[in-house]
PLY file of the C-alpha trace (Angstrom):
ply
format ascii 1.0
element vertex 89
property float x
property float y
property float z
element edge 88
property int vertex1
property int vertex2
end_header
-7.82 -1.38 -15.92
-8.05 1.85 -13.82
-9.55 4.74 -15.45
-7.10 7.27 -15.48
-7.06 10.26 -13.27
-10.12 8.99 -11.87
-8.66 8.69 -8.19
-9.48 10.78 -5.24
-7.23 13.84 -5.52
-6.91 13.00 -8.97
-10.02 14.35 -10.79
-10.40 17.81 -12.40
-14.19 18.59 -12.08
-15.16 18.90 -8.81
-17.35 15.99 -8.01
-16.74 13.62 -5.25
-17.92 9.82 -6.36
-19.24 7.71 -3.58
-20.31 3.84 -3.16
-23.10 3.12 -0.75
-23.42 -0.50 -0.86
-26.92 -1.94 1.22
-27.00 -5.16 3.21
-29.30 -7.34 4.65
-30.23 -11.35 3.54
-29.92 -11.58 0.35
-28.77 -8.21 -0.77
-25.75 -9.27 0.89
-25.06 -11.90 -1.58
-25.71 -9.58 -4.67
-23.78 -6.62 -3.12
-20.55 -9.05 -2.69
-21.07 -10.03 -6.34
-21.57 -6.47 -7.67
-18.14 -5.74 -5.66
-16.48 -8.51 -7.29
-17.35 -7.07 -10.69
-15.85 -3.76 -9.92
-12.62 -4.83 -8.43
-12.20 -6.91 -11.66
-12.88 -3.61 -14.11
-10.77 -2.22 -11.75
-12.77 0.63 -10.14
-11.55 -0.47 -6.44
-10.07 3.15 -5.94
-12.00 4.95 -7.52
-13.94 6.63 -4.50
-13.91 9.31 -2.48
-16.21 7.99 -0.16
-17.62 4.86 0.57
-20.33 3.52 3.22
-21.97 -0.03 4.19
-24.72 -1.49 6.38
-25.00 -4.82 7.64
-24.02 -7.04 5.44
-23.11 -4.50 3.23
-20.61 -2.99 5.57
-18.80 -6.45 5.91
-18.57 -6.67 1.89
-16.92 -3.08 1.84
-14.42 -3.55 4.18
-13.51 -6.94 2.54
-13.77 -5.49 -0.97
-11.88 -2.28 0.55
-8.62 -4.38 2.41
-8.59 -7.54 -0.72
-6.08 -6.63 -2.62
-6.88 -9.79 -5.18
-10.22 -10.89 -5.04
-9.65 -13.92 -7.59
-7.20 -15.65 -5.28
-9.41 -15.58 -2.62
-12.42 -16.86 -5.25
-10.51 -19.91 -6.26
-11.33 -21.31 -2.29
-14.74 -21.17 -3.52
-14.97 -23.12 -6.69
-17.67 -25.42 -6.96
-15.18 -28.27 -6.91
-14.42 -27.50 -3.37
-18.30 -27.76 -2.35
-18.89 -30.68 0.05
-21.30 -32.23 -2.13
-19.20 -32.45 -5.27
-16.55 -34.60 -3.16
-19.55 -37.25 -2.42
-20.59 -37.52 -6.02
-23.50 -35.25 -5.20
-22.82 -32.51 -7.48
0 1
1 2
2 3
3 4
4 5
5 6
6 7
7 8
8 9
9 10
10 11
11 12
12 13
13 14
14 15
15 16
16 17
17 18
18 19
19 20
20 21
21 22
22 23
23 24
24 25
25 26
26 27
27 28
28 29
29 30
30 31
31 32
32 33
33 34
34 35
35 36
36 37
37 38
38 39
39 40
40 41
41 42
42 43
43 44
44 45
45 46
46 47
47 48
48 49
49 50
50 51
51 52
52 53
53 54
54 55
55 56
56 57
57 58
58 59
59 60
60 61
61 62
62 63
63 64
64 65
65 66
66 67
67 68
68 69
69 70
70 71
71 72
72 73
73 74
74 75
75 76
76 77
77 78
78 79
79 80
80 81
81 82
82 83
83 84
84 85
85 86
86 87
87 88
């Protein structure tokens, strides 16, 4: 679900939309999760710009290159987790 004409090149006001996305401990979790939620509504490339730091950076690029972020999820289901496969779940 892209919106449409909202691409770089694409648009006909003339704003430029950028992502800034922080890092840093924990902000590093909850910046990978707010990426996840825009590559599923489909807002991946949307931007005109986009810049990262730290942790942030790492997300970015991932989020950036991925080109399907739910195949790469499904290595993380809590069924994988060590504990779950010694009835510690």
């Amino acid at each position: 679900m892209q919106i449409s004409g909202s691409r770089p090149g694409h648009r006909t006001d003339p704003y430029k939309l950028g992502l800034v996305v922080q890092g840093g401990g924990m902000r590093g979790v909850v910046s990978a999760g707010a990426l996840t939620v825009l590559h599923f509504l489909g807002l991946r490339r949307v931007f005109d710009a986009t810049y990262g730091s730290s942790a942030g950076a790492m997300n970015l690029t991932y989020f950036l290159a991925v080109r399907s972020i739910s195949d790469h999820l499904k290595h993380f289901s809590p069924a994988r987790a060590p504990c779950a496969h010694m009835g510690h779940a």
